[in-house]
N, C-alpha and C positions, 0 to 999 in steps of 0.2 A: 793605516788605521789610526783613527783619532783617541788617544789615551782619556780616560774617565778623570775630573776635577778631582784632585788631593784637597785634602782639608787646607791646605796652604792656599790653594786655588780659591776656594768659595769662600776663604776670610779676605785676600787680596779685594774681590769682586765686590765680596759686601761692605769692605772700607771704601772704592772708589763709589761705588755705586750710590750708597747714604751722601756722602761729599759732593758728588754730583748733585744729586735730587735736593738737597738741602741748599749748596748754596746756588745751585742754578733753577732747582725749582725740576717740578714733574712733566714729563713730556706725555702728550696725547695719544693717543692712535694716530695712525697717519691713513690715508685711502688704502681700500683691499687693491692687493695685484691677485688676478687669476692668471694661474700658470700656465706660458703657451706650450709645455710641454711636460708631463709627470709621469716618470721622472726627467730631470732635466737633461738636455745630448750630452752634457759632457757629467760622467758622475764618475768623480776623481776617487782613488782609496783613502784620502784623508781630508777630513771635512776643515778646510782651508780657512772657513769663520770661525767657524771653535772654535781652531790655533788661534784665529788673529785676537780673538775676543780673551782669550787666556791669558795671552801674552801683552796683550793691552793691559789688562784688571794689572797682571804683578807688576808693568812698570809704573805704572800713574798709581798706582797705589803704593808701589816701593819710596817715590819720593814725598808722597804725603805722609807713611811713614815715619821715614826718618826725615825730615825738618822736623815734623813734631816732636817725637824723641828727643832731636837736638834739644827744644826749648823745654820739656819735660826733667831733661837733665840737667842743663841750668836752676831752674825751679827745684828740684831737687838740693843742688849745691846750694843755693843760698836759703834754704828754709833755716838751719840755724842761725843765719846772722840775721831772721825778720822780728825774731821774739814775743814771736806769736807761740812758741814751744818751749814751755817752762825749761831751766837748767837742768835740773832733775830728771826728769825724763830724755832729755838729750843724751846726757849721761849713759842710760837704761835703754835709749831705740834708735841710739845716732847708726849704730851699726845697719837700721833696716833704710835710715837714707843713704848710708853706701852702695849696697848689695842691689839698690832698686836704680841707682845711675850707675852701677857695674851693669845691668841688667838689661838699662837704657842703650848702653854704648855700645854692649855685645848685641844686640839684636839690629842696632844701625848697621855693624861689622859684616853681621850676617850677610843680612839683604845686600848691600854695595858689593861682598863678593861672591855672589850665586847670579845675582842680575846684572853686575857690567858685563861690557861689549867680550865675546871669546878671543879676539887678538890678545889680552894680556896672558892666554896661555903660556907664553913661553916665556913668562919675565920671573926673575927666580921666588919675589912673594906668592905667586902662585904653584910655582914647583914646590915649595915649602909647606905649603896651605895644604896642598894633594897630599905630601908626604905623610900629614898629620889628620888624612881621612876623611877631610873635604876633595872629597875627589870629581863632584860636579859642579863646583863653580864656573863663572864666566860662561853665563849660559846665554850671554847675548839677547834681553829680553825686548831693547828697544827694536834692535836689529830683528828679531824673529817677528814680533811683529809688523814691522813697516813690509817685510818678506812674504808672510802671509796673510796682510791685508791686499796688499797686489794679487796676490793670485787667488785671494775670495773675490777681487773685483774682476776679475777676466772670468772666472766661472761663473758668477751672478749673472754677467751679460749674455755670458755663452749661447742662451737659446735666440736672443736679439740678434746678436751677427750673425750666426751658424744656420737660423731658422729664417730668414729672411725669404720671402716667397721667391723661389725658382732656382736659385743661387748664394750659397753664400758669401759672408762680406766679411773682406779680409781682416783678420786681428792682430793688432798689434803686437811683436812680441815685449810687451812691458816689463817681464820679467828678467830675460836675458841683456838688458841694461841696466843692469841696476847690484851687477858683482856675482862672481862666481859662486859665492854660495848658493846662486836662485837658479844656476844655468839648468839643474836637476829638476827642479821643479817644474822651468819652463819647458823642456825638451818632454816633459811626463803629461804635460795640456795641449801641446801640440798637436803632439802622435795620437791622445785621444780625437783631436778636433779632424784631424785626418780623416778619421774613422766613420764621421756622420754621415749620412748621404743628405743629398739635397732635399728642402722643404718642395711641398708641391707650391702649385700658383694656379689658384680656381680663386672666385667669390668671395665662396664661403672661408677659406683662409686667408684672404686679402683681410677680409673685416677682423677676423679675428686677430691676427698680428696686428694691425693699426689701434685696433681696442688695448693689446697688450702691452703697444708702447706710450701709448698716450696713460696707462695707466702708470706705469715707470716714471714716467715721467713728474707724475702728481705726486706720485710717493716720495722721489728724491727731493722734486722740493719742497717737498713737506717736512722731511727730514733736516733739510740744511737750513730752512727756518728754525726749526725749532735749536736745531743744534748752535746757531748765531746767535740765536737769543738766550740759550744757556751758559753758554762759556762769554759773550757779553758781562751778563750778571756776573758770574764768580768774578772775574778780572777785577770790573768796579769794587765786588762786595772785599775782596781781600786787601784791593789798594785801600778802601775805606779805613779795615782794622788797621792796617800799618800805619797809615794818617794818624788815627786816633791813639794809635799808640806813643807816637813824636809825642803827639801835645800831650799826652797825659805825662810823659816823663818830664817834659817841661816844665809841666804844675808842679811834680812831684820835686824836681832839684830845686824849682822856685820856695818850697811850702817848706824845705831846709832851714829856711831863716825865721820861722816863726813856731815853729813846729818841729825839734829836736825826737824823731823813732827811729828806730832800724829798718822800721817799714819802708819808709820812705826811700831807704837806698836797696831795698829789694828791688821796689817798681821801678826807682832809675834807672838798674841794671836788668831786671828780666823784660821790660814792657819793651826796652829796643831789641832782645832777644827774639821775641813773640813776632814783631815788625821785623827782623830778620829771616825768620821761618816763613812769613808769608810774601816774601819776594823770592824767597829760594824757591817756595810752588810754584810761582808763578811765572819766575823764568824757565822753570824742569816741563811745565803743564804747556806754553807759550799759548794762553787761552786769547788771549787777543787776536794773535796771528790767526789763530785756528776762527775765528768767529769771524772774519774780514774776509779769507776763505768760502767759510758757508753764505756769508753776506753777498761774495760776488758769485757764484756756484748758485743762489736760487733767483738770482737777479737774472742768467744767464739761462737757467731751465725756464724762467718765465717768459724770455720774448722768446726761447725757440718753441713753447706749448703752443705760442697764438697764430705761428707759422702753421700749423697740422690743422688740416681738414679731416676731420674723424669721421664724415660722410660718405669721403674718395673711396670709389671702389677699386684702383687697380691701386700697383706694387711697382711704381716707374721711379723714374731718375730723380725725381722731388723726392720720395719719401726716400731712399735709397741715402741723398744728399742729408737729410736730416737725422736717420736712423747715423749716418757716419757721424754727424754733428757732433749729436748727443753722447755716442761712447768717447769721445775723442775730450769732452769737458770732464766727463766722467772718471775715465781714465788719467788725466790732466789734473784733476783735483787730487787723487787716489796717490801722486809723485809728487804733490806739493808736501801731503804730509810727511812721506819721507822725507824731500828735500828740507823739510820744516824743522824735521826732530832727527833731523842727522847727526848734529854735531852731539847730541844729548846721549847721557847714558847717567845708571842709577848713582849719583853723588852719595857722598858719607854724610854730606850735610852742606 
C-alpha cells in the first residue's frame, strides 16, 4: 500500500517542481493513450510511480536545498562585514544572523541524514544519531527512487507485453539486476505476471493494440522531447549564472582600486559562493547527461514510429519485433538513469 504525501513530501515536490518550470520552462500536454486494459493485468499493492515520483521530488529537491542553504549561509556570515547594516543594530540583531545560519546548517544536516544512501547504517555517526532519536535516517532516497522508478516502468508496459495478441511476450526481469534490495519486488511482478492469461487474437483486438501502441509510442516521445529541451535549458541557464558570477567578482576585486567599501568584498566572496552552489546542482541534478538521454530516446522512438503500419490488420513477427524494440529502449533508458545517478547521493553541500 502506497502511504499519503507528508507535509515534507508536498514542500520537497513544490521546490523541485517551481525550479523545474522556472528554469526549464512549462511542459505541454503530451497525446492521449486510451488504455488497452482498465484496470491494468498487473495491479501491484503499491502504486510503484507515487514511490518513484516521491522519492524523486525529496532527492532533486534535497540537493537544491541545500546548495542554496550552503550560499544562504555564507550571505548570512558576511552581512556584517558589507556595512549595509548600521553598528548599532549589529549590536542589537547580530544574534538573529546567528541563529538563522545555525538554522541554515541544521536543516542542510537534516536532509544529508534522512536522505543519504542506507548502507551508512552501520557506521557509528549514525548509531549515534539513532541513539539521539533520529532513528529513520539513511533512508536511501536516490536508491529508492532509481528502485521504484524500474518497476513503475515494467508495470506501465505490463499490458504491451502481457497483452499482446495470442501470446504473451517475455519481460525482462530489470529489477532482479540491479541489487538485492529490488529481488522482493521483482519476484512480487513476476508471480503477478504468471497470473494473466493470454490476450485473444481476432481483428477487432489486433487494431486495437496496434492503436494502443502506436499511441505509447507518441506519448513517450513527446515526453522525452519535452523533457531534453527542459533540462537543456536549466544546464545552460545555471552555467549562465555561475559565468556571470566569475565576471562580476572580477569587476568587483577590479573596482577595489578605485572604489574603497566592504561591499565590494562581500560580492568577491559570496558571488563565487552563489557560482558554487550552481555547479553543486548541477553536477547532483547531471541535467545535461539526462537531456542527451531523452535527445537520443526520442530520436530512437521516431524512426521506429515510421516502421509501424497502423493500417495492418494481423499481430505477426513484424509487430511482435517492434513491440520488443520499443520495451527494450524503454527499459534501456529507464537503467541509464540509474546507471546515471548512481554514484550520487544527498550532499551536505
Amino acid at each position: 500500500m502506497t502511504a499519503l504525501p507528508t507535509l515534507p513530501d508536498r514542500i520537497f515536490a513544490w521546490i523541485f517542481r517551481t525550479f523545474r518550470d522556472r528554469m526549464g520552462g512549462r511542459a505541454h500536454a503530451g497525446p492521449d493513450v486510451t488504455p488497452l486494459y482498465t484496470p491494468s493485468l498487473l495491479a501491484p499493492t503499491i502504486d510503484y510511480e507515487a514511490e518513484s515520483m516521491r522519492y524523486s521530488n525529496r532527492y532533486r529537491a534535497a540537493f537544491l536545498i541545500n546548495f542554496s542553504l550552503g550560499f544562504v549561509a555564507v550571505a548570512l556570515a558576511l552581512t556584517p562585514l558589507s556595512g549595509l547594516v548600521p553598528e548599532h543594530e549589529l549590536h542589537a540583531y547580530g544574534w538573529a544572523l546567528t541563529l538563522s545560519e545555525v538554522l541554515c546548517i541544521s536543516i542542510i544536516l537534516l536532509i544529508h541524514w534522512y536522505g543519504r544512501d542506507s548502507e551508512r547504517d552501520a557506521s557509528l555517526p549514525s548509531r549515534l544519531l539513532k541513539r539521539i532519536g533520529l532513528r529513520k535516517i539513511n533512508q536511501g532516497w536516490r536508491g529508492r527512487w532509481a528502485s521504484m522508478r524500474l518497476a513503475a516502468e515494467q508495470v506501465r508496459y505490463a499490458d504491451l507485453m502481457l497483452g499482446f495478441p495470442g501470446s504473451k511476450l517475455p519481460v525482462n526481469n530489470l529489477l532482479g539486476d540491479t541489487g538485492q534490495e529490488n529481488l522482493e519486488i521483482a519476484r512480487h511482478l513476476a508471480e503477478l505476471s504468471t497470473k494473466c492469461p493470454d490476450a485473444p487474437e481476432n481483428a477487432a483486438y489486433n487494431a486495437r493494440y496496434r492503436r494502443y501502441f502506436t499511441q505509447l509510442i507518441a506519448s513517450q516521445r513527446h515526453y522525452h522531447k519535452v523533457n531534453a529541451h527542459r533540462y537543456h535549458r536549466i544546464h545552460h541557464r545555471l552555467h549562465r549564472i555561475a559565468d556571470a558570477c566569475f565576471y562580476l567578482t572580477v569587476i568587483a576585486c577590479v573596482s577595489h582600486f578605485w572604489w574603497h567599501h566592504p561591499v565590494l568584498s562581500v560580492l568577491a566572496a559570496g558571488l563565487p559562493a552563489l557560482a558554487a552552489a550552481c555547479h553543486g546542482i548541477l553536477a547532483s541534478g547531471e541535467f545535461a547527461k539526462l537531456s542527451e538521454q531523452s535527445e537520443e530516446m526520442s530520436e530512437s522512438l521516431k524512426a521506429l514510429e515510421q516502421q509501424i503500419d497502423p493500417h495492418a490488420q494481423d499481430a505477426g513477427d513484424r509487430l511482435r519485433q517492434q513491440v520488443t524494440t520499443f520495451y527494450d529502449l524503454v527499459i534501456r533508458e529507464a537503467l541509464g538513469w540509474h546507471v546515471t545517478l548512481r554514484d550520487k547521493d544527498v550532499q551536505v553541500a
